[in-house]
Structure formats: C-alpha cells, structure tokens
C-alpha positions in Angstrom: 94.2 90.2 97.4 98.1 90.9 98.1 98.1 93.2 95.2 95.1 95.1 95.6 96.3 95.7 99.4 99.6 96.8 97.6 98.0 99.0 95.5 96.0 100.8 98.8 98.9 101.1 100.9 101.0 102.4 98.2 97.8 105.4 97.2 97.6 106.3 100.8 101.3 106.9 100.8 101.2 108.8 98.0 98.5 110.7 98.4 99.6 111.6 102.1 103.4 112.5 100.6 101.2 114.3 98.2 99.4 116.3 100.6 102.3 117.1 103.0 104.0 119.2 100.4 101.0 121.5 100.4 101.5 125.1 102.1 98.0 124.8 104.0 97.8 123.4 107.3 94.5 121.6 106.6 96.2 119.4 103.7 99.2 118.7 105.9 97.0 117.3 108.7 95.0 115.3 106.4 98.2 114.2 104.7 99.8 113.2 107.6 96.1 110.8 108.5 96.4 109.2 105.4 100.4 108.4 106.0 99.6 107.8 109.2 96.9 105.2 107.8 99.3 104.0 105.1 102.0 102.8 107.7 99.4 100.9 109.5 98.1 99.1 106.9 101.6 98.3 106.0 102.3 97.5 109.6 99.4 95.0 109.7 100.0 93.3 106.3 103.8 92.3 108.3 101.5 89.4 110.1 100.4 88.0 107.1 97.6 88.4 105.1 95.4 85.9 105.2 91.4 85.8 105.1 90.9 82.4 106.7 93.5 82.5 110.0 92.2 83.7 113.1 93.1 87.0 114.1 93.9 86.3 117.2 95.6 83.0 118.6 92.4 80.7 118.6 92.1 76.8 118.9 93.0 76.4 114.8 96.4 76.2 114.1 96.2 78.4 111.3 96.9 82.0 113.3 97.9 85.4 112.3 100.5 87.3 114.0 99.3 89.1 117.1 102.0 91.3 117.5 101.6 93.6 114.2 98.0 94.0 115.5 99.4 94.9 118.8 101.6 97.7 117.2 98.9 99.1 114.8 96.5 99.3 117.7 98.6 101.3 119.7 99.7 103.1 116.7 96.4 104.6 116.2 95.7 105.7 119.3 99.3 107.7 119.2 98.0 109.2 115.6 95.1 110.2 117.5 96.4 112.0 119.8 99.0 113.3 117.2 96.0 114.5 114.6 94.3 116.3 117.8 97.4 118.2 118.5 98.3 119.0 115.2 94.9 120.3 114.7 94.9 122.8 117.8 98.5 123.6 116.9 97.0 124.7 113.3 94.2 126.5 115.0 96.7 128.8 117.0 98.7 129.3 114.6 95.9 130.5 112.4 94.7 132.7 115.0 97.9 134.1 115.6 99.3 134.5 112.1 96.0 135.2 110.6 96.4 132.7 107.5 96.8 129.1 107.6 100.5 128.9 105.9 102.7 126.4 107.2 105.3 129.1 106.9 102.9 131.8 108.5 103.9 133.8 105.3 101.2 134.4 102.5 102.4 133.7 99.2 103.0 137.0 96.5 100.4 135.2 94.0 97.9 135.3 96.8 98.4 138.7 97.5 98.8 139.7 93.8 94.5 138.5 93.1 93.6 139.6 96.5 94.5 142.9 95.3 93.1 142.6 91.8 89.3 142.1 93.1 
C-alpha cells in the first residue's frame, strides 16, 4: 500500500512540475492543483499510513496522527482559495493581453501558422 501511495504522490508531482513549465495559463493552474494535491497527499501520509487505526483519536489505542489531518484540511481550503484567484487572475490577464501566455507574449511559431492559414 506504502508503495503504491508512493508511486501517486510522486505522479501528481510530476505531472504538476510537468504542467507548470507550460506557457498557457490553463496548464499552470491545473499544474499547480495537482502539486497542490501532491503535497497533501504527502502531508497526510506524515501520520502514518495505516488502514485499520482510527482517523481520529477514538477509544482503540491504535490512532493516526491528527495533526497532519489538521494541516491538510486547512491546506485545501487555502489551495482553494489559491486556484480561484489564480483563475480570475488568468481571466484578466487574458482579457487584457488578448492570449493566455504566462508571459503575455505570443510565441513566433504561433504567429508563424497563424499566418500560413
């Protein structure tokens, strides 16, 4: 189980890195979800993995650890907030701009096939 939760943090990471390095605004955002996803998932595997424990402190004495919970929790809600205001901040840009570069500069390639058809 450890290694195939391994193996999903480490292709979230990846494929948000991946998707950061793009020169679109829509596969930064998404990028920066999936990292965003990756680090929580890391985050919560720091309280042990375990499929029998409790998640929470119960009557057993066989308990995860609640405070890797706590942080993801409120690590979501701040990539939330972070996704929504990257978003509108991609949208004005876009409008502003009019293209969706992260640079706000289209690419010569583009404009070389634009100008072809």
């Amino acid at each position: 189980m450890e290694a195939l939760y391994a193996v999903c943090v480490g292709v979230l990471t990846a494929a948000g890195v991946f998707l950061l390095l793009r020169g679109r605004t829509f596969p930064v955002v998404v990028g920066l979800t999936l990292l965003s996803y990756g680090v929580n998932l890391f985050l919560f595997s720091t309280g042990r993995l375990n499929d029998s424990a409790a998640a929470v402190l119960g009557s057993g004495s066989d308990h995860a650890d609640p405070l890797p919970q706590a942080l993801v929790l409120t690590a979501i809600v701040i990539g939330f907030a972070m996704t929504a205001f990257v978003v509108i901040l991609a949208m004005r840009a876009r409008g502003d701009l009019g293209n969706d570069h992260v640079d706000g500069r289209v690419p010569e390639l583009v404009l070389e096939s634009e100008e072809r058809s």
